[in-house]
Structures are given as C-alpha cells and as structure tokens.
N, CA, C and O atoms as a CHARMM CRD file, in Angstrom:
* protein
*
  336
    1    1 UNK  N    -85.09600  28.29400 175.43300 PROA 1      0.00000
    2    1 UNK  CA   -86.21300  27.81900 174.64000 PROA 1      0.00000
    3    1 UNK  C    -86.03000  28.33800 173.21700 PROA 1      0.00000
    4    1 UNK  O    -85.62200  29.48600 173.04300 PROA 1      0.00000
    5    2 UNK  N    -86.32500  27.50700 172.16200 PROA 2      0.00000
    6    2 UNK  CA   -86.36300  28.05900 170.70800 PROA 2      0.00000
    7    2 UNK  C    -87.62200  27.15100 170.31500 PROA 2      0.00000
    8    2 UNK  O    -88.12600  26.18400 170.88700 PROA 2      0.00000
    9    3 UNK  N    -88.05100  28.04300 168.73200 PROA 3      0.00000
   10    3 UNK  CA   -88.83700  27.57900 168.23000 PROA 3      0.00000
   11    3 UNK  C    -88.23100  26.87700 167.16700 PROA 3      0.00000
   12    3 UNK  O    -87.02300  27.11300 167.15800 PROA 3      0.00000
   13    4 UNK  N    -88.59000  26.09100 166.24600 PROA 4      0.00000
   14    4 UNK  CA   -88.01200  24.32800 165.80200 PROA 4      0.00000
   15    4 UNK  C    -89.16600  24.11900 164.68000 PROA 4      0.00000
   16    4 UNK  O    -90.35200  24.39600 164.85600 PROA 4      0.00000
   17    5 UNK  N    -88.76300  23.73100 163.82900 PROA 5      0.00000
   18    5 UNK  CA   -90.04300  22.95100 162.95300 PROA 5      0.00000
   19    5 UNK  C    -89.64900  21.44500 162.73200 PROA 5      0.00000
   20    5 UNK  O    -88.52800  21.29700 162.24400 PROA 5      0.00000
   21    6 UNK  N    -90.43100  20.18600 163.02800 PROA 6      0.00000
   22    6 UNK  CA   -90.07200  18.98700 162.95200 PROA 6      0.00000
   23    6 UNK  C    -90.39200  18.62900 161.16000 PROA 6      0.00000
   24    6 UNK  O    -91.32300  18.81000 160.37600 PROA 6      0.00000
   25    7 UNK  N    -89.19600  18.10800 161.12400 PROA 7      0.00000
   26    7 UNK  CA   -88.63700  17.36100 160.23100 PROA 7      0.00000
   27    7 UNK  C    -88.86900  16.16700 159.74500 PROA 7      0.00000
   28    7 UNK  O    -89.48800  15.93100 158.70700 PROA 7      0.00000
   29    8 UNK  N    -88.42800  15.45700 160.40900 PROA 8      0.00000
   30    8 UNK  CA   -88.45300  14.04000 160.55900 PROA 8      0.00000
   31    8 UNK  C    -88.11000  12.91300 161.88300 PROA 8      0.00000
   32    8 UNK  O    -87.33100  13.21300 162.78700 PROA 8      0.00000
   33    9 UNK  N    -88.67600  11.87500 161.82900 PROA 9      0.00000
   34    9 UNK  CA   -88.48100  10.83100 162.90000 PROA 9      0.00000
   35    9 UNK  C    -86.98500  10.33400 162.51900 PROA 9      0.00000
   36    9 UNK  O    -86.50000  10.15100 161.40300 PROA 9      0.00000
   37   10 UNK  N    -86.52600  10.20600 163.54900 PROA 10     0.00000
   38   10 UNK  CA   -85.20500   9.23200 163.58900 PROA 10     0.00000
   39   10 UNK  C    -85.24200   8.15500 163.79400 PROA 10     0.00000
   40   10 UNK  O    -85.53100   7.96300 164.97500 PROA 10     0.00000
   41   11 UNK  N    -85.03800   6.90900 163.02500 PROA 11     0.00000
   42   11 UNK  CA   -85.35100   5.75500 163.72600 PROA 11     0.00000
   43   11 UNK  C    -84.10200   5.07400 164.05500 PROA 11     0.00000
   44   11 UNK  O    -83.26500   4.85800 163.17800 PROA 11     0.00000
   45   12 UNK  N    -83.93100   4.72700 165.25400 PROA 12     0.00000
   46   12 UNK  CA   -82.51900   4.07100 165.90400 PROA 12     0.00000
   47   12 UNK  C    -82.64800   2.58900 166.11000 PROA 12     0.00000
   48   12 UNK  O    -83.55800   2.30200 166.88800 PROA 12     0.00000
   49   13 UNK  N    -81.95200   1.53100 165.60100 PROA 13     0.00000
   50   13 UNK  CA   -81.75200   0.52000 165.67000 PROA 13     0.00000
   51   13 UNK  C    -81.20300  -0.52400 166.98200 PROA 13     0.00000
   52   13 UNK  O    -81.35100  -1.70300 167.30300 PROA 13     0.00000
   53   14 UNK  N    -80.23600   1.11100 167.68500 PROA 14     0.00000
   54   14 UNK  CA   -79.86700   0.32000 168.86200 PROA 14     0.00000
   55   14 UNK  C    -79.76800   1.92100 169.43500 PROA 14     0.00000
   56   14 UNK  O    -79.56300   2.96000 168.80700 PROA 14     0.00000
   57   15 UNK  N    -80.01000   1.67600 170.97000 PROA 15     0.00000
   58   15 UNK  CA   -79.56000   3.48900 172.04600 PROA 15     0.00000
   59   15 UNK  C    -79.00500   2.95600 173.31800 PROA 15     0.00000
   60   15 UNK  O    -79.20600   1.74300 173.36900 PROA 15     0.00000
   61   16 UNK  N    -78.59500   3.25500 174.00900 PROA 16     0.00000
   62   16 UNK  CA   -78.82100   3.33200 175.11300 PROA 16     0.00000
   63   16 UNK  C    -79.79400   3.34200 175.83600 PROA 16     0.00000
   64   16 UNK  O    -80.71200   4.07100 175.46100 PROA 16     0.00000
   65   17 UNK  N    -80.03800   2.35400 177.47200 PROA 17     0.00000
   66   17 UNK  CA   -80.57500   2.11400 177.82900 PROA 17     0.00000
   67   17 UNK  C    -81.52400   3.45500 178.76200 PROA 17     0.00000
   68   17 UNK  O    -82.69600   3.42400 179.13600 PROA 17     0.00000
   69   18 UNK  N    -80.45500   4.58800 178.92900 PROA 18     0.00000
   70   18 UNK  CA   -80.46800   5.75200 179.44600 PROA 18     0.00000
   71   18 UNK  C    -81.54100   6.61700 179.00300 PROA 18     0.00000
   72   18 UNK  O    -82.29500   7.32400 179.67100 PROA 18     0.00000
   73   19 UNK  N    -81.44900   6.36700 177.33300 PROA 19     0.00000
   74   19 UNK  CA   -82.34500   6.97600 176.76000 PROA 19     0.00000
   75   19 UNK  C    -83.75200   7.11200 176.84300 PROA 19     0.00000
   76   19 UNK  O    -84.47900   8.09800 176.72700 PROA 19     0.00000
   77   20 UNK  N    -84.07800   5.43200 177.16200 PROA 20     0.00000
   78   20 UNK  CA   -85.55200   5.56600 176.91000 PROA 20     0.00000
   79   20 UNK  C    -85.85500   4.80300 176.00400 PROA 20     0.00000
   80   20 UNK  O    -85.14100   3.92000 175.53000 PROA 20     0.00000
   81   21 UNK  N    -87.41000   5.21200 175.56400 PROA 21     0.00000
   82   21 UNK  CA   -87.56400   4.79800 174.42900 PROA 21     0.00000
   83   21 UNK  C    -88.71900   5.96000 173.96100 PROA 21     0.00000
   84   21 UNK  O    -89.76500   5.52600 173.47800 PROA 21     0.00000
   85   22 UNK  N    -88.59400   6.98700 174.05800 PROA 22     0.00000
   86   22 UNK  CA   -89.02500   8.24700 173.37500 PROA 22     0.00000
   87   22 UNK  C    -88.86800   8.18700 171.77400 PROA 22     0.00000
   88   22 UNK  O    -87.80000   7.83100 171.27700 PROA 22     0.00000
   89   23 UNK  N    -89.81400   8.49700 171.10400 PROA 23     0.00000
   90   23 UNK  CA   -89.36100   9.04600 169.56300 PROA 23     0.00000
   91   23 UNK  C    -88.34100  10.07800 169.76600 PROA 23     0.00000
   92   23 UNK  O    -88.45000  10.72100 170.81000 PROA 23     0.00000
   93   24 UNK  N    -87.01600  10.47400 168.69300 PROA 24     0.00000
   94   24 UNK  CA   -86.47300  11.34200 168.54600 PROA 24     0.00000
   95   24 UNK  C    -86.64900  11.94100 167.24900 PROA 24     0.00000
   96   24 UNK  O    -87.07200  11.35700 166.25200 PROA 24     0.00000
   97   25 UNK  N    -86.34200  12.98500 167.31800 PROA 25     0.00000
   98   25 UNK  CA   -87.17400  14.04100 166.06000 PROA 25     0.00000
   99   25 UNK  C    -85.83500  14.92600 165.91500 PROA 25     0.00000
  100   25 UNK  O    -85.01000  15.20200 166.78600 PROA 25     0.00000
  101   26 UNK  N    -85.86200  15.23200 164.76200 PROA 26     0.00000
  102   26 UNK  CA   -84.73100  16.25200 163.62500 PROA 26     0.00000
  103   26 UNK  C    -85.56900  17.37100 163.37600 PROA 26     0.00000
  104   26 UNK  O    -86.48500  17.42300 162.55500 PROA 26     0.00000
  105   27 UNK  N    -85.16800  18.29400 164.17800 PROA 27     0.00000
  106   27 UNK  CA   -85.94900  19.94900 164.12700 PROA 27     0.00000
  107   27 UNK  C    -84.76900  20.60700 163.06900 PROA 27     0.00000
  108   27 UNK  O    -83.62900  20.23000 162.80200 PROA 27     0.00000
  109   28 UNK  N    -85.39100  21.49300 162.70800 PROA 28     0.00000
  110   28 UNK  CA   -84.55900  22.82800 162.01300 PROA 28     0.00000
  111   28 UNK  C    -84.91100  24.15500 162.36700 PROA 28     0.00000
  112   28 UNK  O    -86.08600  24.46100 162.57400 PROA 28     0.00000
  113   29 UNK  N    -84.10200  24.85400 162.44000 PROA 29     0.00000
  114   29 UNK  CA   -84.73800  26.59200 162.42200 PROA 29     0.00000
  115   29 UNK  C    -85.14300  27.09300 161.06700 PROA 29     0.00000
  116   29 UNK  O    -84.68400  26.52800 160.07500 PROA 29     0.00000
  117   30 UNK  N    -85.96000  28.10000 160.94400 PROA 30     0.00000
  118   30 UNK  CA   -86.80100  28.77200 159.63300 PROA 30     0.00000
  119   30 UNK  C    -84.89700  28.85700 159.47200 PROA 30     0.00000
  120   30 UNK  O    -84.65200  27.73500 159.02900 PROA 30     0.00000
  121   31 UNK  N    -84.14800  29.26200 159.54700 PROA 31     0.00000
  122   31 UNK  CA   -82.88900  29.27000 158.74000 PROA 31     0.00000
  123   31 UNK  C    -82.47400  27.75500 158.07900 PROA 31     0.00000
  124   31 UNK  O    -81.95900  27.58500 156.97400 PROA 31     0.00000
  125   32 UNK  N    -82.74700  26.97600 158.80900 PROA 32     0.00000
  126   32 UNK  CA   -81.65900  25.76300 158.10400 PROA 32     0.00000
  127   32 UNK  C    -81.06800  25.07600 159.18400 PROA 32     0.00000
  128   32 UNK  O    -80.57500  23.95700 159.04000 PROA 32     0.00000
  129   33 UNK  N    -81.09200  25.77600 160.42600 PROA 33     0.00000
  130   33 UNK  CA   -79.88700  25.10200 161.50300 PROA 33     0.00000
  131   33 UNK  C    -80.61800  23.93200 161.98200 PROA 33     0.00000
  132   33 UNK  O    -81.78500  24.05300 162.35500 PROA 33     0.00000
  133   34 UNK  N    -79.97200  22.72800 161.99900 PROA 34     0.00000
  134   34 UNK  CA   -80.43000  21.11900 162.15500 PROA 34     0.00000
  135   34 UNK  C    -80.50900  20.92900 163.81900 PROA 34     0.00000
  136   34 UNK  O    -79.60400  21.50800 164.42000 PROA 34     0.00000
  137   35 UNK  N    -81.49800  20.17500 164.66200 PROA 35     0.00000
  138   35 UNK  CA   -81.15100  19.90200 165.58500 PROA 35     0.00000
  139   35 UNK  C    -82.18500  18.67000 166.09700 PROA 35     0.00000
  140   35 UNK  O    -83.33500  18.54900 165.67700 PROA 35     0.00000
  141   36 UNK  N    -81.42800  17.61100 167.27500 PROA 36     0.00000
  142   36 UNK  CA   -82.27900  16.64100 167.17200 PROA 36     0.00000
  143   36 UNK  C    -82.86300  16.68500 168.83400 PROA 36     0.00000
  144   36 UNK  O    -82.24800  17.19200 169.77200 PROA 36     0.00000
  145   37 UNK  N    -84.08300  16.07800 168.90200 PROA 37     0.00000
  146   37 UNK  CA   -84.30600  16.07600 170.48000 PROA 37     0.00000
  147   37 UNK  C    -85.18600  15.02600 170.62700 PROA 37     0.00000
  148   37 UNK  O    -85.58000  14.33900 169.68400 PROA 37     0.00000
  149   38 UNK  N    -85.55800  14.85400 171.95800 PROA 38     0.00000
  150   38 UNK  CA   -86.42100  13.45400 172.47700 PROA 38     0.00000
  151   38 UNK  C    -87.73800  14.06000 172.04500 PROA 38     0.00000
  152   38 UNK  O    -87.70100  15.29000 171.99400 PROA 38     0.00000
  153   39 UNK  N    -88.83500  13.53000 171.73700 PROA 39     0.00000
  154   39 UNK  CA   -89.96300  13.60400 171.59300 PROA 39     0.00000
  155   39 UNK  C    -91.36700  13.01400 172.72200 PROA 39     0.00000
  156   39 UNK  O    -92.12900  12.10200 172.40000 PROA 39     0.00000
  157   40 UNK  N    -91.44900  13.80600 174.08900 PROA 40     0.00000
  158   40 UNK  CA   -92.81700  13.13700 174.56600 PROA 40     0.00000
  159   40 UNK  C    -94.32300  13.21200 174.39300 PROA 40     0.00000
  160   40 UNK  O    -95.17200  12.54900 174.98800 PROA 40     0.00000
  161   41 UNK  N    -94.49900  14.17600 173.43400 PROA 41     0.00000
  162   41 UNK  CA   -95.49200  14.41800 173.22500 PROA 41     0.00000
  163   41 UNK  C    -96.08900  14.16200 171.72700 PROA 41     0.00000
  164   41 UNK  O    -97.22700  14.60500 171.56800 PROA 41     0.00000
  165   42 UNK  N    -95.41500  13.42800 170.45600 PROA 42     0.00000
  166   42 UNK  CA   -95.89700  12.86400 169.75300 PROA 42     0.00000
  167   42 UNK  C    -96.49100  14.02600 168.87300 PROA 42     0.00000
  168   42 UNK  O    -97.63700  14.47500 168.88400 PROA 42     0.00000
  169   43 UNK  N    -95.41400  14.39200 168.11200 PROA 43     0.00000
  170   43 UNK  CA   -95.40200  15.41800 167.15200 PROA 43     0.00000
  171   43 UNK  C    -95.29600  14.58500 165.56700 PROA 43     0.00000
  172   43 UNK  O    -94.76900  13.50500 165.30200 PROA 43     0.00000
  173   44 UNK  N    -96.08500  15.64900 164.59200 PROA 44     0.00000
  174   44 UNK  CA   -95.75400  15.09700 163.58600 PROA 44     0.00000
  175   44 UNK  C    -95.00000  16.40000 162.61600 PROA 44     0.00000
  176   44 UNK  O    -94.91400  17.59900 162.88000 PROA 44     0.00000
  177   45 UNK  N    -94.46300  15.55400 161.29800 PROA 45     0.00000
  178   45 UNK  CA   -93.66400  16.37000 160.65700 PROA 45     0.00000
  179   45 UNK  C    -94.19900  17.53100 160.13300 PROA 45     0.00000
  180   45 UNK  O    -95.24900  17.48700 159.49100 PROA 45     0.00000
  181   46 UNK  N    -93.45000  18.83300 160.37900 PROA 46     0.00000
  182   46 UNK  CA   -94.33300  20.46200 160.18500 PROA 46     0.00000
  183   46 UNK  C    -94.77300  21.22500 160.89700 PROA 46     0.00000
  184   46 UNK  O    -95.05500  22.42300 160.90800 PROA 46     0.00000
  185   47 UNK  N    -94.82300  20.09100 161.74500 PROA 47     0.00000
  186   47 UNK  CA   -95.40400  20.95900 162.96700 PROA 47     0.00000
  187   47 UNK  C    -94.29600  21.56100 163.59200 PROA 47     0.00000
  188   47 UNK  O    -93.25800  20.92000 163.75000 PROA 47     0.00000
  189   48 UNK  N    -94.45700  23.21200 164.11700 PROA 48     0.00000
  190   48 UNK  CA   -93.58400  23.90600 164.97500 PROA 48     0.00000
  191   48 UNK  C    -93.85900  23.81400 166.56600 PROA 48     0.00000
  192   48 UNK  O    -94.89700  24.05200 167.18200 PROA 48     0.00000
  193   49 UNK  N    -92.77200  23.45200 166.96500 PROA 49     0.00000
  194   49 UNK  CA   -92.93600  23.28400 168.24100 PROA 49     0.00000
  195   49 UNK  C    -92.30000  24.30100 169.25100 PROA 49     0.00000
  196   49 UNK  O    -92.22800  25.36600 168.63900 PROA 49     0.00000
  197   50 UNK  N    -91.86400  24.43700 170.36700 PROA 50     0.00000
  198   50 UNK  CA   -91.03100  25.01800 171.42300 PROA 50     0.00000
  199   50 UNK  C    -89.88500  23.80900 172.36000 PROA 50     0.00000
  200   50 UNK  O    -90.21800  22.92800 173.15300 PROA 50     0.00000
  201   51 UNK  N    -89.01500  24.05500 172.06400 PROA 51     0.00000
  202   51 UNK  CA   -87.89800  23.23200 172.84200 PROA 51     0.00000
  203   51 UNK  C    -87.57000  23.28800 174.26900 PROA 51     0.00000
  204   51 UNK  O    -87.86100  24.43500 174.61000 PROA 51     0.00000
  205   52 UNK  N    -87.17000  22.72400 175.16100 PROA 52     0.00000
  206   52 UNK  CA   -86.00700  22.95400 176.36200 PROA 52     0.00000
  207   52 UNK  C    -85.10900  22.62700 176.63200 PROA 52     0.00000
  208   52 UNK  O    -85.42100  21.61200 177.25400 PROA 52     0.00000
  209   53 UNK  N    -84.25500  22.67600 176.66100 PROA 53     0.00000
  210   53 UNK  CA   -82.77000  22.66900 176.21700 PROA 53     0.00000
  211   53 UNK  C    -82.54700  22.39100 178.00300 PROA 53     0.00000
  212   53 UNK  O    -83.34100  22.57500 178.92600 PROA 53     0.00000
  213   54 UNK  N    -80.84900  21.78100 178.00600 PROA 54     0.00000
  214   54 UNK  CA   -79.56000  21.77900 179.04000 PROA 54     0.00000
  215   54 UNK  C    -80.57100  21.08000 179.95900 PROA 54     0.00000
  216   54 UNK  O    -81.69700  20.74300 179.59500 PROA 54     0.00000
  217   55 UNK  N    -80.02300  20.88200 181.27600 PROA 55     0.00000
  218   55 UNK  CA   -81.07700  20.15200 182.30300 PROA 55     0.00000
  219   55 UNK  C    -82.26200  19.83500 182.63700 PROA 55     0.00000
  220   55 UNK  O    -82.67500  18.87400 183.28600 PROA 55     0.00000
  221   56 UNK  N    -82.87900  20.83800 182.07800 PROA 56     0.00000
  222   56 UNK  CA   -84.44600  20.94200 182.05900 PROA 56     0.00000
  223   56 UNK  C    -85.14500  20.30900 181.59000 PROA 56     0.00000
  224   56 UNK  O    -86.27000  19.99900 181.98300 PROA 56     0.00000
  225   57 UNK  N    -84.15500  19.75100 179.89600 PROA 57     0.00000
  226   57 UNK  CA   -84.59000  18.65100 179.25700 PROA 57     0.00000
  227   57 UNK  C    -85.01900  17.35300 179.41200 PROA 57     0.00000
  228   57 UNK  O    -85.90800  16.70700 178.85800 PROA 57     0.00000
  229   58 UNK  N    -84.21000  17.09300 180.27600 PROA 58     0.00000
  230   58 UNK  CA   -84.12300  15.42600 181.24700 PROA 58     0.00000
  231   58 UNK  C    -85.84100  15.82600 182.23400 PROA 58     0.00000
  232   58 UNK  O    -86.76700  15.02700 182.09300 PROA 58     0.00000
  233   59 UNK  N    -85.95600  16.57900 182.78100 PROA 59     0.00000
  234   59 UNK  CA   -87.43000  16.59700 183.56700 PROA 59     0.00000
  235   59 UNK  C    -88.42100  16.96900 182.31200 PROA 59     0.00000
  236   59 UNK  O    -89.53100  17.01300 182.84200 PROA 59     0.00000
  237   60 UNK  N    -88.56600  17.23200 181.04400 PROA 60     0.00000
  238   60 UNK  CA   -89.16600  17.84700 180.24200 PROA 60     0.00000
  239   60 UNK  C    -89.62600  16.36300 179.72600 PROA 60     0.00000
  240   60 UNK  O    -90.77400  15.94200 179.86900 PROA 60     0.00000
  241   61 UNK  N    -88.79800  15.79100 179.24100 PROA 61     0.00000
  242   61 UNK  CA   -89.26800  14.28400 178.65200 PROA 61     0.00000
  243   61 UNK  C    -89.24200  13.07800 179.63600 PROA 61     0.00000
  244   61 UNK  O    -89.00500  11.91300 179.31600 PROA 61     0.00000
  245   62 UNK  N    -89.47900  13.47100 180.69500 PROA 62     0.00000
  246   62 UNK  CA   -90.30100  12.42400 181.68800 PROA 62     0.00000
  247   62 UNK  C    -89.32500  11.65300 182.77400 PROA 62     0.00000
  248   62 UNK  O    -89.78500  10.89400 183.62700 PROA 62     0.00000
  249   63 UNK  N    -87.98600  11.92900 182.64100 PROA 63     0.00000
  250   63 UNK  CA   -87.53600  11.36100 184.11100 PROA 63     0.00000
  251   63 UNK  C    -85.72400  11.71600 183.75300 PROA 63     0.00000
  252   63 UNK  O    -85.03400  11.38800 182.78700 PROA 63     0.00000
  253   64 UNK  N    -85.45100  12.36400 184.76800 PROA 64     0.00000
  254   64 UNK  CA   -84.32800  13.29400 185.00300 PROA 64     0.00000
  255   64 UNK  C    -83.33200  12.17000 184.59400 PROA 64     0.00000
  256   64 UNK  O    -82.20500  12.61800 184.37800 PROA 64     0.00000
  257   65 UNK  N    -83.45000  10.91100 184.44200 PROA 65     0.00000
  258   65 UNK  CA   -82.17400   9.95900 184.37100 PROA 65     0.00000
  259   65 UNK  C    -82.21600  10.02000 182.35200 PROA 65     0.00000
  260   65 UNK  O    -81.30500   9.50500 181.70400 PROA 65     0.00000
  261   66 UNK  N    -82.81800  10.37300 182.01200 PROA 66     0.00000
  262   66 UNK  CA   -82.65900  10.47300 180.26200 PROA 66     0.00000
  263   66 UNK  C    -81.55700  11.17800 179.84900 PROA 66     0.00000
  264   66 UNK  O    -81.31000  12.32800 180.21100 PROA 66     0.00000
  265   67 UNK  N    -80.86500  10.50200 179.07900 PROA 67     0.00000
  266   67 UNK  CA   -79.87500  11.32700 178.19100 PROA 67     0.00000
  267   67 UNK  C    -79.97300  12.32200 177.11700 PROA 67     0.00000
  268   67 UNK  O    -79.63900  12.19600 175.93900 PROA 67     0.00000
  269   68 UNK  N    -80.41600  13.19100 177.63600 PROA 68     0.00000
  270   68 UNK  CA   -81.15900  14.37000 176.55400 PROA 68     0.00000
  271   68 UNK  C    -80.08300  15.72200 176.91500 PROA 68     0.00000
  272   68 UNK  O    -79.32300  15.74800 177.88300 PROA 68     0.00000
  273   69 UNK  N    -80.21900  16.70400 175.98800 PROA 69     0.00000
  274   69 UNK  CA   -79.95300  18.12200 176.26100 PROA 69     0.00000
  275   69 UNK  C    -81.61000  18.74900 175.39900 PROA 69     0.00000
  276   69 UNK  O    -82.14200  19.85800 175.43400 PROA 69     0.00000
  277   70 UNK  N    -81.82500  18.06200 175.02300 PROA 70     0.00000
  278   70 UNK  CA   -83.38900  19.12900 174.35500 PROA 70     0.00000
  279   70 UNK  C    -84.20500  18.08400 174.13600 PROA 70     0.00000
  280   70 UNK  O    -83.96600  16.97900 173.64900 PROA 70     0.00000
  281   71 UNK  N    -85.30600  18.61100 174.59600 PROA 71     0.00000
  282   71 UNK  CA   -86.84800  18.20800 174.74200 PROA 71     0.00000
  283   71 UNK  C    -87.80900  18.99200 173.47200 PROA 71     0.00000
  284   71 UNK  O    -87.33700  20.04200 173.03600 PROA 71     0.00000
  285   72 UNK  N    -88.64900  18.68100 173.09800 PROA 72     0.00000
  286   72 UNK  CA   -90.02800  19.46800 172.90300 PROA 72     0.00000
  287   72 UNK  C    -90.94900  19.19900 173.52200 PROA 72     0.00000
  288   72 UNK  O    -91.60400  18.15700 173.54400 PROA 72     0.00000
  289   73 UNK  N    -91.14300  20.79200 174.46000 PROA 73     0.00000
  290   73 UNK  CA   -92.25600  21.03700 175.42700 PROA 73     0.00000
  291   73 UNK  C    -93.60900  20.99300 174.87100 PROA 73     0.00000
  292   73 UNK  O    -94.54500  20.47700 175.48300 PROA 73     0.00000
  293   74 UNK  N    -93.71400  21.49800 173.78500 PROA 74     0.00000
  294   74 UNK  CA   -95.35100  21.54200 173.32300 PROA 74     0.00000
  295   74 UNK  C    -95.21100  22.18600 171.43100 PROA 74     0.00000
  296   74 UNK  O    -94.21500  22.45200 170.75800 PROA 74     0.00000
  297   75 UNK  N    -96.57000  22.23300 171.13000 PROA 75     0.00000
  298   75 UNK  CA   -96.92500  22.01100 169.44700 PROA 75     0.00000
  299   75 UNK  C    -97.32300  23.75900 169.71300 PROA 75     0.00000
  300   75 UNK  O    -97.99700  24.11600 170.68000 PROA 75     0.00000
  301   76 UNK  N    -96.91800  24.47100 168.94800 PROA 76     0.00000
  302   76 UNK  CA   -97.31400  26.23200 168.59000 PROA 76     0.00000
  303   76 UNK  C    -98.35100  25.63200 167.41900 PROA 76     0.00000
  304   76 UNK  O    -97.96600  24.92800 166.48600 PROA 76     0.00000
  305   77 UNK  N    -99.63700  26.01400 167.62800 PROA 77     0.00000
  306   77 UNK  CA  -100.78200  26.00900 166.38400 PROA 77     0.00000
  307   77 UNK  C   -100.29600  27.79300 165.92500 PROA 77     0.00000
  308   77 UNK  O    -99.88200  28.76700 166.55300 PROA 77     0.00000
  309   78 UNK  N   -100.61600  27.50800 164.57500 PROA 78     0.00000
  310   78 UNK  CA  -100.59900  28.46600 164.05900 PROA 78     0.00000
  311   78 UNK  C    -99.40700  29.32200 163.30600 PROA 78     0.00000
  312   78 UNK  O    -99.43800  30.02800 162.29800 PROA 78     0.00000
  313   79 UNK  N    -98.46500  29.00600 164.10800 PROA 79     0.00000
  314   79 UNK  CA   -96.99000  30.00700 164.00400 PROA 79     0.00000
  315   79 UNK  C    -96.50300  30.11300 162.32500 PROA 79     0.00000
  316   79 UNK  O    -96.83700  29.47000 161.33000 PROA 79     0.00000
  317   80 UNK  N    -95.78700  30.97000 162.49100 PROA 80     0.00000
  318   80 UNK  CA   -95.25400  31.62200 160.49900 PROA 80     0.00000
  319   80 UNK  C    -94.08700  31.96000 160.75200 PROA 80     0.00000
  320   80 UNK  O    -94.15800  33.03800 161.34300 PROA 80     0.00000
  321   81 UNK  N    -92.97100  31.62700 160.63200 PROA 81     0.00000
  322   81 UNK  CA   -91.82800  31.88100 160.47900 PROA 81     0.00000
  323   81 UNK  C    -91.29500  32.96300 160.86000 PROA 81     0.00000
  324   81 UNK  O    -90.45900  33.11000 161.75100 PROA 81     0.00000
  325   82 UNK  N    -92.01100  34.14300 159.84600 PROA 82     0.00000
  326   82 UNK  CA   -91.28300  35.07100 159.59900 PROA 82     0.00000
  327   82 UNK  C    -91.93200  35.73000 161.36200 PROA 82     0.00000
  328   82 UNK  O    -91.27400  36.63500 161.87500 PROA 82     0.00000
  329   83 UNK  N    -92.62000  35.43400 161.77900 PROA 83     0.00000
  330   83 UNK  CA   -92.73300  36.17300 163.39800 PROA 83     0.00000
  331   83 UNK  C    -91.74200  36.37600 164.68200 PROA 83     0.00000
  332   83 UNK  O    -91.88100  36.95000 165.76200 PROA 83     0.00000
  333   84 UNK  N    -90.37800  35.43900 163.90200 PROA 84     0.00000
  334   84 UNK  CA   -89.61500  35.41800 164.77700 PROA 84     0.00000
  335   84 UNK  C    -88.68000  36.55900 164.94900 PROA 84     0.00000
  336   84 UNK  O    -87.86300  36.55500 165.87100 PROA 84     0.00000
C-alpha cells in the first residue's frame, strides 16, 4: 500500500477489453515518482488517496479478470505530505 496524490484523468481512446471501463488516474508521490492505476471509486484531482498494488489490485477494482497491478482503495481526508 502507498499513499499517491491524483493528478490527473487519463483518457484512452482505445484499451483492452480486459480492462474494463474504470477511469484511470496518474498518481505521484510527495517526491515526484509518477504512477498510474484503475480508479473505482471516483476520485478527483488532489485528492490523496491509498493504493493496492500486485494481485490484490484486480479484486480491489471490482473483478479479478482486470488488467491492473494498482488500484485506489479509498480518499485519506485530510493528509499533508510531510506525515509520511
């Protein structure tokens, strides 16, 4: 699990059928490090969230056949960076 601040929406023109049709979202760490994941819970940009990463991901965003390695599990109200 890591904490993530959303970025921005990705918008895809064409995916795989595997995928879904989840929003995908461009997280970063309070450092800079870029990362993208499925979105089921309908986050907006700024908001810090909590991730799940590797297998867990696929049951995290709603059905084990998704092509994911990271999810966002849920929205942290409140969080500040520097707490990490």
């Amino acid at each position: 699990m890591q904490i993530l601040q959303v970025r921005q929406q990705l918008v895809l023109t064409s995916r795989l059928d595997d995928m879904g049709h989840l929003p995908i979202k461009v997280l970063t760490t309070a450092s800079g490090e870029v990362f993208v994941a499925m979105d089921p819970i309908g986050t907006k940009n700024g908001d810090w969230v909590f991730t799940i990463a590797n297998s867990a991901a696929r049951d995290a965003a709603g059905d084990k056949r998704y092509l994911t390695d990271l999810t966002v599990g849920g929205i942290i109200d409140d969080w500040q960076p520097d707490q990490m």
